[in-house]
C-alpha positions, 0 to 999 in steps of 0.5 A: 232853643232858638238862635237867630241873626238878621240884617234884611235889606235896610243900608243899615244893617239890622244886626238883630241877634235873638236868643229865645230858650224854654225849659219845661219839666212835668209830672202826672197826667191831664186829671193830675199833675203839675209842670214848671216852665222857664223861658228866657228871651234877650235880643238887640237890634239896629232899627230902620225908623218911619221916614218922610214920604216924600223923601222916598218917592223923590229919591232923595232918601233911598227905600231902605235908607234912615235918617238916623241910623243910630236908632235900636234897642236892646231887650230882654224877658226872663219867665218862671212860671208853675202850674197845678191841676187836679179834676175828679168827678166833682170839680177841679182845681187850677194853680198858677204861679209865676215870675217875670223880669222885662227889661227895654232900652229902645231909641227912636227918632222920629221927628229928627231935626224939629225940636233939640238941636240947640241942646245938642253938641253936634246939630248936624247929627239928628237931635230929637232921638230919645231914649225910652228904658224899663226895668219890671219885675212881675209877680202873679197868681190865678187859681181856680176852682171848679164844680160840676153839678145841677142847676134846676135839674140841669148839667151845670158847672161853676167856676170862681177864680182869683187873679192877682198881678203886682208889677214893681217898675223902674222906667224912665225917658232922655233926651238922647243923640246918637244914644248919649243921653244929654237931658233926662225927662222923666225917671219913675219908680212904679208899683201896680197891683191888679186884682180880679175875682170872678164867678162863671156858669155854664148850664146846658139847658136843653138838647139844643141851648147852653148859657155861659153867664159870668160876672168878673170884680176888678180893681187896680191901684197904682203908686207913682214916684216921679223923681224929676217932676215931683208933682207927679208924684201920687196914687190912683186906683180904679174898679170896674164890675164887667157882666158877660153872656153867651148863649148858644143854641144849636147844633142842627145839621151841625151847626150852632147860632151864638149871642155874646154880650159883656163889659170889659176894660184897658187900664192906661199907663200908671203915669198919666194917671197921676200927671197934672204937669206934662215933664216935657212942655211943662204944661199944666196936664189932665190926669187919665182914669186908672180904668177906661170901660168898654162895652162889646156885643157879637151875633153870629153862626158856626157850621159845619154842614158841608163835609170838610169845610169850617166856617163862621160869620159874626157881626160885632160891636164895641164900645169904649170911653177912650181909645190910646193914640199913637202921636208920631209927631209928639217930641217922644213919639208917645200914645195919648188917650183920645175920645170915646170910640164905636166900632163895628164890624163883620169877620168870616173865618173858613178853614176847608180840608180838601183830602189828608194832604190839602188844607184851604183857609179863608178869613176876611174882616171888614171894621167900620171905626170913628170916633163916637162923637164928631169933632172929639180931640177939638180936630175936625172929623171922626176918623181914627187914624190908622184904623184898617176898614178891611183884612183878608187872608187866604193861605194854601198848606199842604202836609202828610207828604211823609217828612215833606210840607209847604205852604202859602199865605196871601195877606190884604189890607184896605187903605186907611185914614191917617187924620181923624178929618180924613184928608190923607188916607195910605193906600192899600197893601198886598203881600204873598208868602211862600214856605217850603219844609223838610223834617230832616229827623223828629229834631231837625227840620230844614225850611225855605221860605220865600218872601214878598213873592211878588216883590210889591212895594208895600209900606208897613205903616204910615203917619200924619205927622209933623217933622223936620228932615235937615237942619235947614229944611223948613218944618212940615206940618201934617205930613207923611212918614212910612216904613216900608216892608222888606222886599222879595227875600229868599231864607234858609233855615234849619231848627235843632230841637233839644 
């Protein structure tokens, strides 16, 4: 059980209250048994949005300040889930079953005084808040069966599976000021059922090659009743057959080469897959597909040569028909599907343990993203925006010091576009973070933590977008919003396990 309450440093206080609990009972052992978890999550939060850029670095608007300070959220997430397995010398059995509600009420204001105010009461207040709610209940179940066996006088094991989701969805969008709903634009009632069969071999052929061959069946069928725009109203449904590989060869001197090859899939809102008239301009509008293909492949090594040192190196690719996109500047702040991308990449990953008491680790990714064709989305270029180029973390820890453990973790990230043509770019960001922790008993642990150490003024995230930051300021188009990150911070903590 976990019980949490957090201002941070925003002039508006965040007031989060976070409430997470787990139950788990179990019986038997890993070749048979069973377990029953239940897991309830609630919380609620005053949120401090991306502001205008501009408003920040010229004083105008303090580092930590909002400009609608009414914008939050409440949230919560109830989870029931129950698992069966069962192994012998012939194969096992996998079960589960499980039962989950979600629901969200979040208010967001990200464009602020551009598009409402003549609909609202007071246009002084900012008027282009809205309001996104769900309701969902979710039922599912994966089973699985397993065989050992011979394939071609080979040790060999085939798996074949059932996935089956079915989502019941209640979700709706208002026009909102200061959270009083004054137009409500969309209000949906949902129903989603995703199935997924499969089948996987793994063969060890030699003493230095194995295979993992599978081949996966999906399809997904959606129902949408669109109470305030009737002609969104409809069904759709998508399949998608996904192939996938790996073929390993090694070890030698403890290490092993790998190849991965395989298709895969996103599935897109259930909304826009039966859309043909957009709720809030009233524009005529193209429906999405209920299923999006995407294509990867990777090459690379694992080792562990050197006595104590982890490491590995991938070179990959992807490829999809379509990727999501935030649009800040939309009068929802919603995503949008965007043309098909190509992204490709290298990741080294190191963990080395220096002695029982010392553990280094080391991750570095670098991603090359455009979009595959230029000029897609009918806007110059063929950047993604807010697509990050590189990633590094290095972290410290330091444990088995008797009830004593502490860390540190230093993360990078490159700069990045924020327009597909590439004319406006955020800069780089660099954080450390310092942990220190004491197991009081087997039940009590008692930590600080220190955080942005170095106290560097780092924005969480940025955009290109249009907006309009006071009622009589003139609208910026294709401008800057961001949302700094906490500053230097000091926390106490102390966990009771029960």
């Amino acid at each position: 059980m976990l019980l949490q309450h957090q201002n941070g440093p925003w002039e508006n206080p965040e007031g989060l209250n976070k409430f997470n609990g787990l139950l788990r009972i179990s019986d038997g052992s890993s070749a048979r048994g069973w377990s029953m978890d239940g897991i309830f999550y609630k919380a609620h939060w005053d949120s401090t949005d991306q502001v205008p850029l501009p408003l920040i670095e010229d004083g105008t608007l303090c580092r930590f300040c909002a400009l609608d300070p009414t914008d939050g959220g409440n949230t919560g997430r109830s989870i029931l889930s129950g698992e069966y397995h069962a192994t012998d010398d012939n194969g096992y059995w996998k079960a589960l079953l499980y039962y989950e509600y979600y629901n969200l009420q979040l208010w967001s204001d990200f464009t602020f005084f551009e598009n409402r105010c003549g609909l609202v009461p007071d246009p002084s207040l900012p008027c282009d808040q809205f309001e996104q709610w769900e309701n969902r209940n979710v039922f599912g179940t994966k089973l699985a069966k397993g065989w050992y066996h011979f394939l071609f006088g080979r040790e060999s094991n085939t798996e074949i599976g059932l996935q089956i989701r079915y989502d019941n969805i209640h979700v709706g969008l208002d026009n909102t000021q200061s959270r009083v709903v004054f137009q409500s634009v969309r209000d949906d009632f949902v129903n989603e059922l995703g199935t997924g069969v499969y089948v996987q071999n793994n063969t060890v052929w030699t003493s230095w090659f194995r295979s993992v061959l599978g081949l996966r069946f999906d399809s997904v069928h959606n129902q949408v009743d669109a109470t305030l725009t009737p002609e969104n109203t409809g069904n759709s449904s998508g399949q998608a057959v996904s192939p996938k590989m790996s073929l390993i060869f090694g070890p030698w001197n403890r290490t092993e080469y790998f190849i991965n090859y395989g298709w895969g899939f996103h599935t897109n809102d259930a909304r826009g897959t039966t859309q043909v008239l957009d709720p809030t301009t009233g524009l005529v509008s193209v429906p999405t597909p209920a299923l999006v293909r995407e294509k990867g492949a990777e090459v690379g090594v694992r080792s562990e040569a050197i006595r104590g040192w982890q490491t590995s190196l991938a070179l990959w690719t992807i490829y999809s028909d379509s990727s999501i996109e935030y649009a800040a500047d939309s009068d929802i702040g919603s995503t949008e599907p965007t043309g098909a991308t190509r992204r490709w990449g290298l990741e080294w990953n190191n963990q080395w343990v220096a002695n029982r008491w010392l553990l280094f680790n080391f991750d570095l990714a670098w991603i090359h993203a455009r979009y595959a064709y230029a000029n897609a989305n009918d806007s110059e270029g063929d950047y993604i925006p807010n697509a990050v180029s590189a990633v590094s973390t290095f972290g410290v820890t330091i444990k088995n010091l008797g009830p004593w453990s502490a860390g540190l973790i230093a993360r990078w990230f490159s700069a990045y576009p924020l327009s597909q043509d590439g004319s406006l770019w955020a800069p780089s960001s660099f954080n450390v973070d310092l942990r220190g922790q004491y197991e009081v008993s087997s039940h009590v642990t008692l930590a600080l933590d220190i955080l942005n150490l170095f106290n560097t003024k780092n924005y969480d995230i940025q955009y290109q977008q249009d907006y309009q930051a006071c009622p009589t300021c003139a609208v910026v188009e294709s401008g800057v919003t961001a949302h700094p990150a906490e500053p230097f911070e000091v926390r106490l903590s102390l966990v009771v396990k029960f």
